[in-house]
ROKE-945195 format. One record per atom (N, C-alpha, C, O): residue number from 1; chain; x, y, z. Coordinates in Angstrom, 2 decimals, always signed. Each point is the difference from the previous one (the first is absolute). Last residue first. Example, Ala and Ser with C-alpha at 12.3 -4.5 7.8 and 13.67 -1.06 7.14 Angstrom:
% ROKE-945195
   seq   mol        px        py        pz
     2     A    +12.85     -2.25     +7.08
     2     A     +0.82     +1.19     +0.06
     2     A     -0.77     +1.09     +0.73
     2     A     +0.51     +1.11     +0.17
     1     A     -0.22     -6.83     -0.24
     1     A     -0.89     +1.19     +0.00
     1     A     +0.90     +1.20     +0.00
     1     A     +1.04     -0.02     +0.66
//
This chain:
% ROKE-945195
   seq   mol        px        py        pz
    95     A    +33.88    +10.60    +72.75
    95     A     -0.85     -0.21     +0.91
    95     A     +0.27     -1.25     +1.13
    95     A     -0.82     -0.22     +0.89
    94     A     +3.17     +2.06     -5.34
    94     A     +0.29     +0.72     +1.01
    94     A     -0.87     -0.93     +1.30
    94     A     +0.73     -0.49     +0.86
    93     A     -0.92     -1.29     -5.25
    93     A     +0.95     -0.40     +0.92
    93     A     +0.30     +1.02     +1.38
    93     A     +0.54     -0.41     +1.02
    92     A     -4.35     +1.34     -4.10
    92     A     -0.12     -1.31     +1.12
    92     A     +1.43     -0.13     +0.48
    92     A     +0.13     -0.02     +1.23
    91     A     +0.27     +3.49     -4.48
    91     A     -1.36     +0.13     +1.16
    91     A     -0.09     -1.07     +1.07
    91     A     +0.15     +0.19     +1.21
    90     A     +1.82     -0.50     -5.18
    90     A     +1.15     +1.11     +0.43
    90     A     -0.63     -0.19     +1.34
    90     A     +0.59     -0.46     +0.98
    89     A     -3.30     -2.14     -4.21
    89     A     +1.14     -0.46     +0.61
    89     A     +0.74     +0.76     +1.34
    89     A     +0.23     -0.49     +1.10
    88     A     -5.41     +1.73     -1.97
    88     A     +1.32     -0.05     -1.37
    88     A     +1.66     -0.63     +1.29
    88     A     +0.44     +0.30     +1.11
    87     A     -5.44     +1.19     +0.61
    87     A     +0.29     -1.57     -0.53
    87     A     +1.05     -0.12     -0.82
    87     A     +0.23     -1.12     -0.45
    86     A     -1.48     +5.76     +1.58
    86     A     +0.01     -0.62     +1.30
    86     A     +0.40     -1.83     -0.24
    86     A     +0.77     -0.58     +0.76
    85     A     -1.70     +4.62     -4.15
    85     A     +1.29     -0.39     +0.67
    85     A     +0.36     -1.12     +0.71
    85     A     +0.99     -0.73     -0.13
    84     A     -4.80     +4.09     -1.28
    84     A     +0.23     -1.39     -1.51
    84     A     +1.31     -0.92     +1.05
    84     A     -0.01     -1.23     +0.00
    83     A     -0.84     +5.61     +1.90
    83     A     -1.02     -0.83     +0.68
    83     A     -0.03     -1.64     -0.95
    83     A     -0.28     -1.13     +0.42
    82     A     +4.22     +4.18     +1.42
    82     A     -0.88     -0.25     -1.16
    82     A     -1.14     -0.78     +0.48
    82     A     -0.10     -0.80     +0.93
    81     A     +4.04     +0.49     +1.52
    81     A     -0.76     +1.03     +0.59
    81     A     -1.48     +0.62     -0.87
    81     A     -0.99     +0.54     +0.49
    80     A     +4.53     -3.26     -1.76
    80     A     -0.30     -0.84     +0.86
    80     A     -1.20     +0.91     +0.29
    80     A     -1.15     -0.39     -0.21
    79     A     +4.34     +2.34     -1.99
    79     A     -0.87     -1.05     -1.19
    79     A     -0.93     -0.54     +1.28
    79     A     -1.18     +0.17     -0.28
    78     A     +3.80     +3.20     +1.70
    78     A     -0.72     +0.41     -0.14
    78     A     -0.55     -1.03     -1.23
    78     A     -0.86     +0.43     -0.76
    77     A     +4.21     -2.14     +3.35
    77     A     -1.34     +0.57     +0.87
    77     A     -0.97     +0.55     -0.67
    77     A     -1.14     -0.32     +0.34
    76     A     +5.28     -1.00     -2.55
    76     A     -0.69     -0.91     +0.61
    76     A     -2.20     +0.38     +0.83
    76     A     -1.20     -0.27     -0.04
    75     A     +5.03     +3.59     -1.12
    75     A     -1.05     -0.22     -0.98
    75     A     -0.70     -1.36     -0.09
    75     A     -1.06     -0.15     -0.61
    74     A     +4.25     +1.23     +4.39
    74     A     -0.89     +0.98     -0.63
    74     A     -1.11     -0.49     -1.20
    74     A     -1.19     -0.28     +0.16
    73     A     +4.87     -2.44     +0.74
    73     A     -1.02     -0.25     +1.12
    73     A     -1.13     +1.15     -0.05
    73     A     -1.20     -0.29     +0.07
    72     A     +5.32     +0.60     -3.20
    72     A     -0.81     -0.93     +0.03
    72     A     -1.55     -0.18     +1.08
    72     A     -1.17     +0.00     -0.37
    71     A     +4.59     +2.93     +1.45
    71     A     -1.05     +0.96     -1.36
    71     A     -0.75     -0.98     -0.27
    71     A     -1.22     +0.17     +0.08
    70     A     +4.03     -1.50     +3.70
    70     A     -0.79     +0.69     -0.05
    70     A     -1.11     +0.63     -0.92
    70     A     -1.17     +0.33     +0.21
    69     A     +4.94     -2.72     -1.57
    69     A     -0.99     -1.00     +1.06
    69     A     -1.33     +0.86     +0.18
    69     A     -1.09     -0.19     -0.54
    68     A     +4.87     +2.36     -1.13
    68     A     -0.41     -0.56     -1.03
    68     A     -1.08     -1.03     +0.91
    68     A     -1.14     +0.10     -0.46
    67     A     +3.72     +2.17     +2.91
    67     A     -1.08     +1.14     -0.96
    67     A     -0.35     -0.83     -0.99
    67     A     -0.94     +0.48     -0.64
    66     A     +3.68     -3.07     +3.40
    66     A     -0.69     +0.35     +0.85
    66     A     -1.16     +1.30     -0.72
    66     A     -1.14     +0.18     +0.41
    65     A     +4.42     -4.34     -1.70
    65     A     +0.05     +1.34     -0.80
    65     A     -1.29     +0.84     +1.07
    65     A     -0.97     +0.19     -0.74
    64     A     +4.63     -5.31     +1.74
    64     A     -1.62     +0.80     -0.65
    64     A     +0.34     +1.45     +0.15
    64     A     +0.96     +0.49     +0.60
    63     A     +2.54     -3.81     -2.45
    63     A     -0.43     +0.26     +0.90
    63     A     -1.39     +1.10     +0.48
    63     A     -0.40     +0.94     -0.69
    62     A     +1.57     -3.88     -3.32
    62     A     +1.38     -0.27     +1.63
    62     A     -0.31     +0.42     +0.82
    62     A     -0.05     -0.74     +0.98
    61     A     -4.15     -0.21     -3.74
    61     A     +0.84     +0.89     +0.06
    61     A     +1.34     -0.72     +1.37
    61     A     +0.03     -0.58     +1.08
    60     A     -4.40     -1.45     -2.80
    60     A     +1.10     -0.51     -0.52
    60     A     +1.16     +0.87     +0.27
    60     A     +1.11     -0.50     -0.21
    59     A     -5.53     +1.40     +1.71
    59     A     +0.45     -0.57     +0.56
    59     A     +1.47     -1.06     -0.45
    59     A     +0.60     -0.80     +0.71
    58     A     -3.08     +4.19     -3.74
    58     A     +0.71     +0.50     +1.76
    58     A     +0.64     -0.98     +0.82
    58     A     +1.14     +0.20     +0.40
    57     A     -3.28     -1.48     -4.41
    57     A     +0.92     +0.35     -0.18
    57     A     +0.82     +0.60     +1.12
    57     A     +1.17     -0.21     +0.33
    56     A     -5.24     -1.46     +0.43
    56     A     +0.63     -0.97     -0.51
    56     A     +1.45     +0.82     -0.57
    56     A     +1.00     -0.58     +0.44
    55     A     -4.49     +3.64     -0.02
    55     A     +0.15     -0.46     +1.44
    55     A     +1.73     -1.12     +0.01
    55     A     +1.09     +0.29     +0.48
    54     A     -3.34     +1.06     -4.49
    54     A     +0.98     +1.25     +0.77
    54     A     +0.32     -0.16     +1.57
    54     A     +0.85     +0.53     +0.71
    53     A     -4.21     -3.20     -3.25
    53     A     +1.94     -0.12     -1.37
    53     A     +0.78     +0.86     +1.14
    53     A     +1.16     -0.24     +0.35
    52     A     -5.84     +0.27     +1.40
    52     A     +1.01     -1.39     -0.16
    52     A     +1.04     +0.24     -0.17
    52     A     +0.97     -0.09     +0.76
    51     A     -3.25     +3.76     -2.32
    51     A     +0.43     -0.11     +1.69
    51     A     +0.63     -1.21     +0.32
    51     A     +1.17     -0.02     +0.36
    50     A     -3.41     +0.19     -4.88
    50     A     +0.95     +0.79     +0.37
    50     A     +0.90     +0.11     +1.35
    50     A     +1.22     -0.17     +0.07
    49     A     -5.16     -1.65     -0.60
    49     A     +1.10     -0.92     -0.72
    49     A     +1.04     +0.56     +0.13
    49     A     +0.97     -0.48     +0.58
    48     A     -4.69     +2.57     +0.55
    48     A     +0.39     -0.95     +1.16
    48     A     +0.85     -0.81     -0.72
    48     A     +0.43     -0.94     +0.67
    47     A     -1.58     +4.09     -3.54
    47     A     +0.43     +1.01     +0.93
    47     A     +0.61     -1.03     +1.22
    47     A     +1.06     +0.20     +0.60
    46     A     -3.81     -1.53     -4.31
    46     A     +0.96     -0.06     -0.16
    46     A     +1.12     +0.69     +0.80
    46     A     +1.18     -0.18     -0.29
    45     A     -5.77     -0.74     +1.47
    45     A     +0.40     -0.74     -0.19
    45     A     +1.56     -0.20     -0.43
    45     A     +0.70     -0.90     +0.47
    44     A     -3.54     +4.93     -0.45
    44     A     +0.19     -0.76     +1.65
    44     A     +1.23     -1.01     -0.38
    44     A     +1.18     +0.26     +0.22
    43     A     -2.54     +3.64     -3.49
    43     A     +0.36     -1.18     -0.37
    43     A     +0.57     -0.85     +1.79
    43     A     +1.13     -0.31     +0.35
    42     A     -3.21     +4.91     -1.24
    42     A     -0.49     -0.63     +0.76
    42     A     +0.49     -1.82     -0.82
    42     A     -0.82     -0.92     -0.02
    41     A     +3.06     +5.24     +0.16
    41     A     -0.62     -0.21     -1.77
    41     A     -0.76     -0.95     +0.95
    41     A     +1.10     -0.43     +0.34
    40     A     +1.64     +2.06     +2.78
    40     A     -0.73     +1.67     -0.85
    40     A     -0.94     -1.19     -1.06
    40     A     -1.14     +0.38     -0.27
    39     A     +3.98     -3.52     +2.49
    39     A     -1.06     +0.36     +0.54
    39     A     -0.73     +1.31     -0.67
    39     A     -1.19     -0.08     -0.30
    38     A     +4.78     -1.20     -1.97
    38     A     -0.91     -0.99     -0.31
    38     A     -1.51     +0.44     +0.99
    38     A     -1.15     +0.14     -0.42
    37     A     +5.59     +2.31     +1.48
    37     A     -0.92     +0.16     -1.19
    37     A     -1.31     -1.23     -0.39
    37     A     -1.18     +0.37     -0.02
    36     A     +4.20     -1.18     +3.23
    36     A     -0.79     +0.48     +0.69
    36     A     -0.55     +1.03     -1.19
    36     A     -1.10     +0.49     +0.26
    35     A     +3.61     -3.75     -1.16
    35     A     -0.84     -0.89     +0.71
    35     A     -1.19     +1.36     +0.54
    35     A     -1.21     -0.13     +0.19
    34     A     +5.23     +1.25     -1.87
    34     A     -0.73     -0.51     -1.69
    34     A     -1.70     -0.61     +1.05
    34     A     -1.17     +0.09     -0.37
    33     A     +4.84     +1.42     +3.05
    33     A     -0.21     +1.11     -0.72
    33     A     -1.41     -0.57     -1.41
    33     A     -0.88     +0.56     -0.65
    32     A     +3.48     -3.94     +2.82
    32     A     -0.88     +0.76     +1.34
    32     A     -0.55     +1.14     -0.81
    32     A     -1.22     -0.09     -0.07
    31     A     +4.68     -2.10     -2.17
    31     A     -1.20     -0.98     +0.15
    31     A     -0.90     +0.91     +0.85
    31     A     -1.06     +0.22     -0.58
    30     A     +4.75     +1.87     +0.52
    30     A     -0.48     -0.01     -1.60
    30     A     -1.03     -0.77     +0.28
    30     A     -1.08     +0.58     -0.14
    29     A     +3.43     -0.71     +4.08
    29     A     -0.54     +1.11     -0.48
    29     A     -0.90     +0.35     -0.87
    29     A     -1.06     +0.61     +0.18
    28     A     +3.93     -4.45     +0.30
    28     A     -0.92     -0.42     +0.90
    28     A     -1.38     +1.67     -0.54
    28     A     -1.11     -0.02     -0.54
    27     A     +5.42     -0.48     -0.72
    27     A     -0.76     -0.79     -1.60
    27     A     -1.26     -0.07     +1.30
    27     A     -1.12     -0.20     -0.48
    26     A     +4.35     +2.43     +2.39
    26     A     +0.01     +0.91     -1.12
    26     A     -1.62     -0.74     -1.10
    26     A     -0.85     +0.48     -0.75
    25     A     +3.80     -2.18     +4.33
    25     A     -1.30     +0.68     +0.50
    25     A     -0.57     +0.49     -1.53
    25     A     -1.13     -0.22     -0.43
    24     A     +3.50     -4.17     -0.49
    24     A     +0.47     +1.66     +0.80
    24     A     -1.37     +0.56     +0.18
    24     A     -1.08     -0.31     -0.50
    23     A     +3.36     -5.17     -0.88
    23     A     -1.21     +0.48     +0.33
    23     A     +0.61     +1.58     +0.45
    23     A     +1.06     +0.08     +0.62
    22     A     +1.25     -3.84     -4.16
    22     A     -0.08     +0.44     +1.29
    22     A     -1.27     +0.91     +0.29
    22     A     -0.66     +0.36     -0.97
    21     A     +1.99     -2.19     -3.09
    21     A     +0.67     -0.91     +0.46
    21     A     -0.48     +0.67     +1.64
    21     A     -0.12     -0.95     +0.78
    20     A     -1.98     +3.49     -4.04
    20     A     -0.44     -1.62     -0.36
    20     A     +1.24     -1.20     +1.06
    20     A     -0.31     -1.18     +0.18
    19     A     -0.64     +6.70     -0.64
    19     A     +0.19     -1.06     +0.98
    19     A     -0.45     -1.03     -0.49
    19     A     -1.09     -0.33     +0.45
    18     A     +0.75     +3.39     -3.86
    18     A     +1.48     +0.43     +0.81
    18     A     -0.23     -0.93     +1.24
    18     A     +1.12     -0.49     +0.12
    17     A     -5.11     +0.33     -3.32
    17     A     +1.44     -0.45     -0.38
    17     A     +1.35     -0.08     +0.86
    17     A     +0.84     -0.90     +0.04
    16     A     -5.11     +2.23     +1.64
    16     A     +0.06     -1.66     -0.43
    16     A     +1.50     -0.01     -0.90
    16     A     +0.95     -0.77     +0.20
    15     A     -1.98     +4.96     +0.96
    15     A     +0.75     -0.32     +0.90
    15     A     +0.06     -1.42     +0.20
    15     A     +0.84     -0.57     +0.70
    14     A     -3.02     +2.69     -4.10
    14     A     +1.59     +0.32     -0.30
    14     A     +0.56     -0.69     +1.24
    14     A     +1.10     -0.55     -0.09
    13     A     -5.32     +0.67     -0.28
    13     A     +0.25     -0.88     -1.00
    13     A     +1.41     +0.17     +0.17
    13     A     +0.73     -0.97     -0.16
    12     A     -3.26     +3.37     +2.87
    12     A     -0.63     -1.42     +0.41
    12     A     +1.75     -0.61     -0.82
    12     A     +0.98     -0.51     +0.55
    11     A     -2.10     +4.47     -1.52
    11     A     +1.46     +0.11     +0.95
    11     A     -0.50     -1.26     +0.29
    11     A     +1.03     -0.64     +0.24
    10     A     -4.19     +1.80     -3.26
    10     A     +1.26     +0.18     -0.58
    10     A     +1.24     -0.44     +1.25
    10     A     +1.07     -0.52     -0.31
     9     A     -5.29     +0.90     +1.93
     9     A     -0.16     -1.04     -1.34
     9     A     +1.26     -0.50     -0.40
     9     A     +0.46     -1.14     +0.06
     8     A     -1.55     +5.19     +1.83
     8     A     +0.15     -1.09     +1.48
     8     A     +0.47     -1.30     -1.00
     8     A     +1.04     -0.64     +0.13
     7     A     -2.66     +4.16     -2.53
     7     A     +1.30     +0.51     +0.06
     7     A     +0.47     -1.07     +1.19
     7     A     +1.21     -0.19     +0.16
     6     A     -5.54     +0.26     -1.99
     6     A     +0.61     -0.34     -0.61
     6     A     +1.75     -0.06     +0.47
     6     A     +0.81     -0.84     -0.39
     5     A     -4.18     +2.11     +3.53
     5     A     -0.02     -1.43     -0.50
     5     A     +1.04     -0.61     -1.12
     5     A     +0.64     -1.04     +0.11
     4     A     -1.51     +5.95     +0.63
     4     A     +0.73     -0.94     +1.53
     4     A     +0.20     -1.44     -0.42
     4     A     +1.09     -0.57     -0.07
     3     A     -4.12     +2.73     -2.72
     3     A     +1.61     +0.67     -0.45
     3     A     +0.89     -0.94     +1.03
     3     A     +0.81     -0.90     -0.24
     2     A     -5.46     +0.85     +0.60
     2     A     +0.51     -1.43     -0.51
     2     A     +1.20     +0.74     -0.72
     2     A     +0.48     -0.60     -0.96
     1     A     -2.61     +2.75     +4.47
     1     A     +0.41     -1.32     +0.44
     1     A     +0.56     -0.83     -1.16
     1     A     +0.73     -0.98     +0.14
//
């Protein structure tokens, strides 16, 4: 998990650089990927931050990205589905 982590880390960062004027699935992904490493490392907290940034960015998309929603909403579930999970931001707005 924390190779995954590191390497989620890295595309986090590159894709903060490359969409700074506009939003792509691509930067939604990277966020989701890092969010759902964080869950392997039981970092809850930073994982529901994560999802935010990636949610919030989705919904900035021209137009929505239907695998990228999906993968999001996936690992949504499985933070939520955590038992540390259940009160973290990502979590309540679903409910």
């Amino acid at each position: 998990a924390d190779l995954a982590a590191e390497w989620a880390e890295l595309a986090v960062a590159m894709s903060d650089r490359m969409y700074v004027k506009t939003d792509h699935h691509y930067h939604v992904q990277a966020l989701t990927t890092l969010a759902d490493a964080r869950i392997l490392q039981a970092r809850l907290e930073e994982s529901s931050s994560l999802i935010q940034r990636a949610q919030a960015s989705m919904g900035r998309l021209e137009s929505p990205h239907e695998g990228s929603q999906k993968y999001l909403d996936d690992v949504r579930a499985k933070l939520c589905g955590n038992k540390g999970g259940l009160n973290l931001a990502a979590c309540m707005a679903t409910r």
